[in-house]
C-alpha positions as CSV (number, residue, x, y, z in Angstrom):
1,X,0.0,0.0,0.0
2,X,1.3,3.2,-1.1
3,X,2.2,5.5,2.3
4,X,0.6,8.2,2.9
5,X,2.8,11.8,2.7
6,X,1.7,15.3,4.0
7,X,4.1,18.1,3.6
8,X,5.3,19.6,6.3
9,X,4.3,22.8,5.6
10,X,0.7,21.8,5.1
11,X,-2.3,22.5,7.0
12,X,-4.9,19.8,8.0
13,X,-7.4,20.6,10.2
14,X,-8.5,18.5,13.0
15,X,-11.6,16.0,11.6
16,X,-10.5,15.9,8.1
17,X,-10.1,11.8,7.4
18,X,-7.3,11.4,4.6
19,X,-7.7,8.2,2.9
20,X,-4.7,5.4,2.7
21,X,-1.6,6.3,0.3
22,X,-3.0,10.3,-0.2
23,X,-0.4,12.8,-1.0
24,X,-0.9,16.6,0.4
25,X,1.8,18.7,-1.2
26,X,3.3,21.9,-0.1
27,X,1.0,25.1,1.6
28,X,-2.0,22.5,1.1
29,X,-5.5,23.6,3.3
30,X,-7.4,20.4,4.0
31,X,-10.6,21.7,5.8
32,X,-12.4,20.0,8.8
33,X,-15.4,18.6,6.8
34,X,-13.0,17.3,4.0
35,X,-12.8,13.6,3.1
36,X,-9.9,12.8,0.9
37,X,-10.3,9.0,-0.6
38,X,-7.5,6.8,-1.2
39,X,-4.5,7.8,-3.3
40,X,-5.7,11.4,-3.4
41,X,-2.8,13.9,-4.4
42,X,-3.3,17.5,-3.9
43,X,0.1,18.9,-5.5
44,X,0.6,22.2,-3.9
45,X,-0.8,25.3,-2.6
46,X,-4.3,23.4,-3.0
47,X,-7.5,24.6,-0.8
48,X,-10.1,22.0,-0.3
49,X,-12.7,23.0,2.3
50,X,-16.0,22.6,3.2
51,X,-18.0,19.9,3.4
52,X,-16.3,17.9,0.8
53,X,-15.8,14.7,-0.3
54,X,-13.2,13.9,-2.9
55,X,-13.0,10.3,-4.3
56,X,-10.0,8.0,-4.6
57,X,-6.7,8.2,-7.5
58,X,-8.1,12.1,-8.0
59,X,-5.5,14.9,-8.6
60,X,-5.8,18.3,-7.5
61,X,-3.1,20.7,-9.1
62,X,-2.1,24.3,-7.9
63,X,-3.7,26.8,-7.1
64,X,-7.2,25.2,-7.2
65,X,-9.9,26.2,-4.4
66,X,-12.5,23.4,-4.2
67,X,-15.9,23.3,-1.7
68,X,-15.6,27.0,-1.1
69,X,-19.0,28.8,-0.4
70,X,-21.2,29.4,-3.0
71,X,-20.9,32.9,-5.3
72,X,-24.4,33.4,-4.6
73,X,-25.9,36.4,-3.2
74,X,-29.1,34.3,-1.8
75,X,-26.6,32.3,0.1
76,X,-26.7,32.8,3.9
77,X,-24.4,30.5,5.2
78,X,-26.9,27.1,5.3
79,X,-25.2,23.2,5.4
80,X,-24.1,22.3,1.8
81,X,-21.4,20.0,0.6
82,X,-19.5,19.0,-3.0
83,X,-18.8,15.5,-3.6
84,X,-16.3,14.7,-6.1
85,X,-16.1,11.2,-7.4
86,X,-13.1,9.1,-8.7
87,X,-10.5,9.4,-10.8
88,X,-10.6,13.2,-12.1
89,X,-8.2,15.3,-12.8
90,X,-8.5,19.2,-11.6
91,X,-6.0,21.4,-13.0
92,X,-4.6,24.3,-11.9
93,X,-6.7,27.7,-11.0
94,X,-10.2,25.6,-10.9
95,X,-12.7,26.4,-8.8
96,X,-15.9,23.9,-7.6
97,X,-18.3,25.5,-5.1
98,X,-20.7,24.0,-2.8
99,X,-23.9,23.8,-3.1
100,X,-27.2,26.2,-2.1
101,X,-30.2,25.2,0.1
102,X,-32.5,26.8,-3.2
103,X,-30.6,23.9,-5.5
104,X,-31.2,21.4,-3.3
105,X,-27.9,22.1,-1.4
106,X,-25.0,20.1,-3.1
107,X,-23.1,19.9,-6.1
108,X,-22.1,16.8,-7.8
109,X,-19.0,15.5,-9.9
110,X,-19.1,12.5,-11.7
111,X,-15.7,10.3,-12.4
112,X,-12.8,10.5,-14.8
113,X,-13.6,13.8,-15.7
114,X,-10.6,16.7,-16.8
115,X,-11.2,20.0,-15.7
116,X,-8.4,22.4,-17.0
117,X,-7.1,25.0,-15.9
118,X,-9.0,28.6,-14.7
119,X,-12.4,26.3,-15.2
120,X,-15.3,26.9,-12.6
121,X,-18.1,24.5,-11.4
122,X,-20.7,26.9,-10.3
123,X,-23.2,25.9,-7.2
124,X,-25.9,22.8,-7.2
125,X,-24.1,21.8,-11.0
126,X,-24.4,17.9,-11.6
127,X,-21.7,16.6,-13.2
128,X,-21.7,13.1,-14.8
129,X,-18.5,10.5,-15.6
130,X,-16.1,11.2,-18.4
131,X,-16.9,15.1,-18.6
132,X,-14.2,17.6,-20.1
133,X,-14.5,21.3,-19.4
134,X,-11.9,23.2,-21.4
135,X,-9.4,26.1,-19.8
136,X,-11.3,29.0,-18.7
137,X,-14.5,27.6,-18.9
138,X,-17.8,28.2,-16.7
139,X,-20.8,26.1,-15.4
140,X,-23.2,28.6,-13.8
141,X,-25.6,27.5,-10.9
142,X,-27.8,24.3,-11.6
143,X,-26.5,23.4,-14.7
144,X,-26.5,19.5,-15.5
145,X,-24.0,17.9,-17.5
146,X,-24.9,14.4,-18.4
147,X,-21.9,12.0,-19.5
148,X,-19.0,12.1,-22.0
149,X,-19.6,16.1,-22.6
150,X,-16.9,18.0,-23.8
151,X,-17.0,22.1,-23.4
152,X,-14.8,24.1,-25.2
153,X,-12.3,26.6,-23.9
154,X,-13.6,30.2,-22.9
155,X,-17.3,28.9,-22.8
156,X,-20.3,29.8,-20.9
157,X,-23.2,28.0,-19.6
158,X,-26.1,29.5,-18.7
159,X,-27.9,28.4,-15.0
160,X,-30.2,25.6,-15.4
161,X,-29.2,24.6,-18.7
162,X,-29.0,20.5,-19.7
163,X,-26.5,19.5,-21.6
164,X,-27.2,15.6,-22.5
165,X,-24.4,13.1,-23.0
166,X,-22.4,13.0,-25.4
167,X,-22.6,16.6,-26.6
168,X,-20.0,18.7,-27.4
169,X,-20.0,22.5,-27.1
170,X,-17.4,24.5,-29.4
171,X,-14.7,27.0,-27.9
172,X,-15.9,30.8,-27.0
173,X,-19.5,29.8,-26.8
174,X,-22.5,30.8,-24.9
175,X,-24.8,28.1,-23.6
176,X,-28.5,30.0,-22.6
177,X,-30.8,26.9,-23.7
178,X,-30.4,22.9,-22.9
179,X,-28.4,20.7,-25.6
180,X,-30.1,17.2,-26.5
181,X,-28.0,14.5,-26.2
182,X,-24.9,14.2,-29.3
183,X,-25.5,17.7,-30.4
184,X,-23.1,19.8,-31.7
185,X,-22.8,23.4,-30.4
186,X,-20.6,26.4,-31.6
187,X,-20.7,30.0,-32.3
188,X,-20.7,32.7,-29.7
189,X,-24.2,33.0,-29.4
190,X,-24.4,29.0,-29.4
191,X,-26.1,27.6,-32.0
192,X,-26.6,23.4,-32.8
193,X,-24.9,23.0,-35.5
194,X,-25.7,19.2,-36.3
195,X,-24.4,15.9,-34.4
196,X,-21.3,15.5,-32.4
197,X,-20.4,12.1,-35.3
198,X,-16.4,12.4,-34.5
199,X,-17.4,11.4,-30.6
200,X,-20.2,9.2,-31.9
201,X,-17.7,7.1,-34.5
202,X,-14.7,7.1,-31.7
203,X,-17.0,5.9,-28.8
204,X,-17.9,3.0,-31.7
205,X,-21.5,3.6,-32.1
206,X,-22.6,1.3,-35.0
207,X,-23.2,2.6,-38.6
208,X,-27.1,2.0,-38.0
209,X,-27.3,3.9,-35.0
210,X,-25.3,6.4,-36.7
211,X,-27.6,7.0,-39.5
212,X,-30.8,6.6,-36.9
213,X,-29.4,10.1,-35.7
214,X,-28.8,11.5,-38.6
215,X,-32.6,11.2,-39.7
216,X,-33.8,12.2,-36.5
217,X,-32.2,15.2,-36.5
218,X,-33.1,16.3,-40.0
219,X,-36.8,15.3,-38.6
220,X,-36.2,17.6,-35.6
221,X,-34.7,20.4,-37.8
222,X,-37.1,20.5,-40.5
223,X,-40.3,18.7,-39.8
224,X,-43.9,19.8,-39.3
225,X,-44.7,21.2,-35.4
226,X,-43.3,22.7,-32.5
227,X,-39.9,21.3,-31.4
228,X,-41.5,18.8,-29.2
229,X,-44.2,17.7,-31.6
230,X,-41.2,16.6,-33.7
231,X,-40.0,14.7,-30.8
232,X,-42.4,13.3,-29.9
233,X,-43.2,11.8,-33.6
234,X,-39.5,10.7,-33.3
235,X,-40.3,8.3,-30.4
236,X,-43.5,7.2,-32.2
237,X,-41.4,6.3,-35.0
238,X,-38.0,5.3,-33.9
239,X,-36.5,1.3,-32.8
240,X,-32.9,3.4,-32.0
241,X,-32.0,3.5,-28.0
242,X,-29.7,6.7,-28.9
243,X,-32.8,8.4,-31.1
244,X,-35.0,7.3,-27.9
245,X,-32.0,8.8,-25.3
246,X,-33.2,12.2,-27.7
247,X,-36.5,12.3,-27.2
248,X,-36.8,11.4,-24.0
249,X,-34.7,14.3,-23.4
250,X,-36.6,17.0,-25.1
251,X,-40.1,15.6,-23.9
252,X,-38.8,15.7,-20.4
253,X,-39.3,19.3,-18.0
254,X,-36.4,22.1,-19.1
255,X,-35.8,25.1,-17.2
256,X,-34.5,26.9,-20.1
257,X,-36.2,25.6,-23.3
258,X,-34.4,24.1,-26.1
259,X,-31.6,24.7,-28.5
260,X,-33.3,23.9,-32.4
261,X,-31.4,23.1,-35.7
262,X,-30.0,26.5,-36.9
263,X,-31.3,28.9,-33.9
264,X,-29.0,30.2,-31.1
C-alpha cells in the first residue's frame, strides 16, 4: 500500500479523514469537513474546504480552491457540501463550489472527468463520468451535464441549462438553452450545429445507429410542429435507444427551453 505523505508545511485541520496512500503537497488547506479517498494527491498550494468529499486516484493541481461557499448572493451561510467522485483530474486555477439550500444544497462530480485550468463548477451543478471542461471555462448554478460532454475553452453555460451526453460544445461559446443529447454546439451565441459524429464514431457507435441520428435530426430540424411535436413523432417512430436517449430528453421538463437546428 502506497504511504501516505503530508508536507510539512501543510495545513490539515482537525476532523479531516485522509484516505490510505493520499499525498498533500506543499502550503496545502485540508478543511475539517474534508474527506480525501485513497490515493488522493493534492500537489501544492491546494484549498479543499468545506464539506467535501473527494474520491480516490483524484489529482488536485495548484492553485485550485475546491468546496468553497457558494458565489451566490441568496446564500446565507446554510449546510451544503460537493462531492467529487473518482479518478478526475483538476488542473490548476479551478474552482468547484458547494452547493445552495435553493438547488437542493449540493453539487455533484461524476468520475474521470478533466477539468483544465481557470475552469469553474458553479453551485448545485451535476456533473456526470467522463466530462471535459476546457481552460477558462464556466458552469453557472444548476446546470446538469450528463456524460462524455466535452466544453470548449472560454465557454459559458447558462444556470439551469441540460447538456445531454455526449454533446459537445465548441470554444468561446455561450450556452443560454439545454443541448439534447450528441448535439453539436458552436458560435458565440451558441447555436446546434448538427451531431457530435467524430465522438459518436470514436465511442464505436454502429453505422445504424449512426444513421438513426442523422434522420432524426433532420426530422427535428425541418419537420412539421413545435420542437417537441417533432419529438415526440420521433419516439413514435424510432426502434434506435440513442434516437430514444433524444427524445426522451426534449419531452422531459427544461428550465430553459431548447436549442433547435440552426437557432442560437
Amino acid at each position: 500500500m502506497t504511504e501516505t505523505l503530508i508536507h510539512p508545511s501543510a495545513c490539515v485541520e482537525p476532523g479531516a479523514q485522509i484516505g490510505a496512500g493520499c499525498h498533500i503537497g506543499p502550503f496545502c488547506h485540508v478543511g475539517p469537513e474534508v474527506r480525501l479517498g485513497a490515493r488522493v494527491t493534492l500537489k501544492s498550494h491546494v484549498v479543499v474546504t468545506g464539506d467535501t468529499q473527494v474520491g480516490e486516484d483524484t489529482v488536485v493541481f495548484p492553485f485550485a480552491c475546491i468546496g468553497e461557499v457558494p458565489q451566490d448572493l441568496k446564500f446565507r451561510g446554510e449546510k451544503t457540501s460537493l462531492e467529487i467522485g473518482a479518478r478526475n483530474r483538476i488542473r490548476e486555477h479551478v474552482t468547484m463550489n458547494t452547493g445552495t439550500e435553493g438547488g437542493g444544497g449540493i453539487t455533484r462530480v461524476g468520475d474521470d472527468g478533466l477539468f483544465m485550468a481557470g475552469c469553474h463548477v458553479a453551485h448545485d451543478v451535476q456533473i456526470g463520468n467522463r466530462v471535459i471542461v476546457v481552460n477558462n471555462a464556466a458552469l453557472a448554478g444548476h446546470c446538469i451535464v450528463e456524460d462524455d460532454v466535452i466544453i470548449g475553452g472560454l465557454s459559458g453555460i447558462h444556470q439551469w441549462v441540460r447538456i445531454g451526453q455526449g454533446a459537445i460544445i465548441g470554444a468561446v461559446t455561450m450556452v443560454t438553452n439545454d443541448v439534447i443529447p450528441y448535439g453539436l454546439v458552436q458560435a458565440p451565441r451558441g447555436q446546434l450545429d448538427g451531431l457530435n459524429l467524430v465522438g459518436l464514431k470514436r465511442r464505436g457507435v454502429s453505422r445504424s445507429d449512426i444513421t438513426a441520428l442523422r434522420a432524426a435530426f433532420q426530422m427535428l430540424a425541418q419537420g412539421e410542429g413545435a420542437f417537441q411535436d417533432r419529438a415526440r413523432r420521433l419516439g413514435e417512430e424510432t426502434e434506435s435507444d440513442y434516437v430514444r436517449q433524444i427524445v426522451d430528453f426534449v419531452t422531459a421538463h427544461s428550465d430553459r427551453s431548447y436549442l433547435t437546428p440552426g437557432q442560437g
